[in-house]
Every structure is written in structure tokens, then in C-alpha cells.
C-alpha positions in Angstrom: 196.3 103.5 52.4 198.9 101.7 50.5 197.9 98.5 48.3 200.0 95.6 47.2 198.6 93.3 44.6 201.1 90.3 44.0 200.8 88.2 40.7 202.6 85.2 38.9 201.9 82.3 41.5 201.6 78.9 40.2 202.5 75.5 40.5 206.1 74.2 38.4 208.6 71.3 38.7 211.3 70.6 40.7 214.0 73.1 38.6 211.8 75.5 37.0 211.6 79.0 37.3 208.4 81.5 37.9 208.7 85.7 38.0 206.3 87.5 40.9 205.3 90.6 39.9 203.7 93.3 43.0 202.2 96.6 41.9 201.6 99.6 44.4 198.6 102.1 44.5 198.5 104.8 44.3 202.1 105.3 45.2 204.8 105.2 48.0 208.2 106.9 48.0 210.9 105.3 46.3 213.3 105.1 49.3 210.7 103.1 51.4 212.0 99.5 51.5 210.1 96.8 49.4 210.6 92.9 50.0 208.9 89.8 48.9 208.3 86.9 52.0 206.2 83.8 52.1 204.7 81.6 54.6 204.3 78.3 54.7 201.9 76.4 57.3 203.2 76.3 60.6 205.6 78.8 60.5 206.2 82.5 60.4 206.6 84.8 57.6 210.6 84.7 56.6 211.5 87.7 54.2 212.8 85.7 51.4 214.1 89.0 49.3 214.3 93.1 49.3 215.5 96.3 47.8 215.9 98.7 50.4 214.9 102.3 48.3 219.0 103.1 48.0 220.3 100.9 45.8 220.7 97.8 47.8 219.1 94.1 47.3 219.2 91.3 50.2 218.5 87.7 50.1 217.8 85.1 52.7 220.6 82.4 52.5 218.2 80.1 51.0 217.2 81.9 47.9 220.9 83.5 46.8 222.0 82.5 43.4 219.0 81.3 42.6 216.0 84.6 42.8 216.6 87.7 41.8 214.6 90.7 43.3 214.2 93.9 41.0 212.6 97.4 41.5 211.0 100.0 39.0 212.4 103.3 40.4 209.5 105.1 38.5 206.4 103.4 39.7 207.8 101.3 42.5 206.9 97.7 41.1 208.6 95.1 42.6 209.6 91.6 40.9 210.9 88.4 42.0 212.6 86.4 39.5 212.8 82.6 40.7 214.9 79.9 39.1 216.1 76.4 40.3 213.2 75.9 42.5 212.9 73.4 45.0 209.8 72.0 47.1 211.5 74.0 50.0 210.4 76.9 47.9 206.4 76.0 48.5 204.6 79.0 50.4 202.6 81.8 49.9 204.5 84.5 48.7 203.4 88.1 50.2 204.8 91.9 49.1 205.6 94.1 51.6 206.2 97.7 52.2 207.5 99.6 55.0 206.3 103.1 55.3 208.2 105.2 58.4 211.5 105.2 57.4 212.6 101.4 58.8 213.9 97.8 57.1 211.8 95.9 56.2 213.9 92.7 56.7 211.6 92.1 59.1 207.5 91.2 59.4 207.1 92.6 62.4 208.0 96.1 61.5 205.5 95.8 58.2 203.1 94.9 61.0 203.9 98.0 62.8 204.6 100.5 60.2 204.0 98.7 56.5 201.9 97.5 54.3 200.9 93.4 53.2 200.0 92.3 50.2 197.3 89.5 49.9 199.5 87.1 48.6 200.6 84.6 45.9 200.5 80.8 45.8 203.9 79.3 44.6 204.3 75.6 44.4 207.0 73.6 43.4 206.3 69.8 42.8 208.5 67.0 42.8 
């Protein structure tokens, strides 16, 4: 099966920035769709970023201008670059894979047909 392993988490000010890193083993095709989401208590997973596998990136509202989600066509690594972060930014952030061909804008098709990573801890302090 297909492992995620995300990395960079930590706790910064109000304005800072912090880059997630998620590596894959042992591999997935590079036209499967990659995105980062995070979780925060009490609510659902929200996909916060992606790169779909052909060339496209998407954003929630939230997070445009401000992340940046990048993807290493050769070994599939997947980065979030994060600047001007806010408290609203607090959560755990998880990578995501989806494996049969569908977005993966969504959670529940990674629950149906994807991959999770265990997650990262990002925290933003006032």
C-alpha cells in the first residue's frame, strides 16, 4: 500500500511562514491527484491545497495568496509552502492521495479510493 509521511509542523507567530514537506513509498503514478488538508477539533477535514497529476494546483479560498502547493514530477513529493499565517491556520495538517483515477478535492473519496498520511501539527500563535 501507499504511504504518506508529512514533515515540517511546528508552532510560529501570527505572520510567519512554515513549508510541509510529504514523501510517498514506494511510489504512485504521477497523474494521481495529491493535496494537503487539515483538521481541526470539531470539524471535518477541509482540503486546504492540491495538484491534480496534469498540471493544475487548487486552493481553498482561505489559503490563496498566501500557500503555495508544489509537486516533484519525478518522485511525487508534495510541498506546501505557507506564509502570512494566521491562528485560523491551526490544525493538523494531513497528505493525501487518490489512487483510482478521481479528485481528490474531496476526503471522502481518499476514504474510498486514497491514501492518508498520519499528519502534521501546525500552529500559529497570537
Amino acid at each position: 500500500q501507499v504511504q504518506l509521511v508529512e514533515s515540517g509542523g511546528g508552532s510560529v507567530q501570527v505572520g510567519g511562514s512554515l513549508n510541509l514537506t510529504c514523501t510517498v513509498s514506494p511510489y504512485i503514478y504521477a497523474r494521481n491527484c495529491m493535496a494537503w488538508f487539515r483538521l481541526t477539533p470539531g470539524s471535518q477535514r477541509e482540503a486546504v491545497a492540491g495538484d491534480t497529476g496534469y498540471g493544475t494546483q487548487f486552493y481553498v479560498d482561505s489559503v490563496k495568496g498566501r500557500f503555495t502547493v508544489s509537486r516533484d514530477m519525478n518522485d511525487n513529493t508534495l510541498y506546501l509552502q505557507m506564509s502570512s499565517l494566521s491562528p485560523e491556520d491551526t490544525a493538523e495538517y494531513y497528505c493525501a492521495t487518490e489512487n483510482s483515477g478521481f479528485s481528490c478535492r474531496f476526503a471522502s473519496s481518499i476514504d474510498m479510493n486514497g491514501s492518508w498520511g498520519r499528519g502534521t501539527q501546525v500552529t500559529v500563535s497570537s
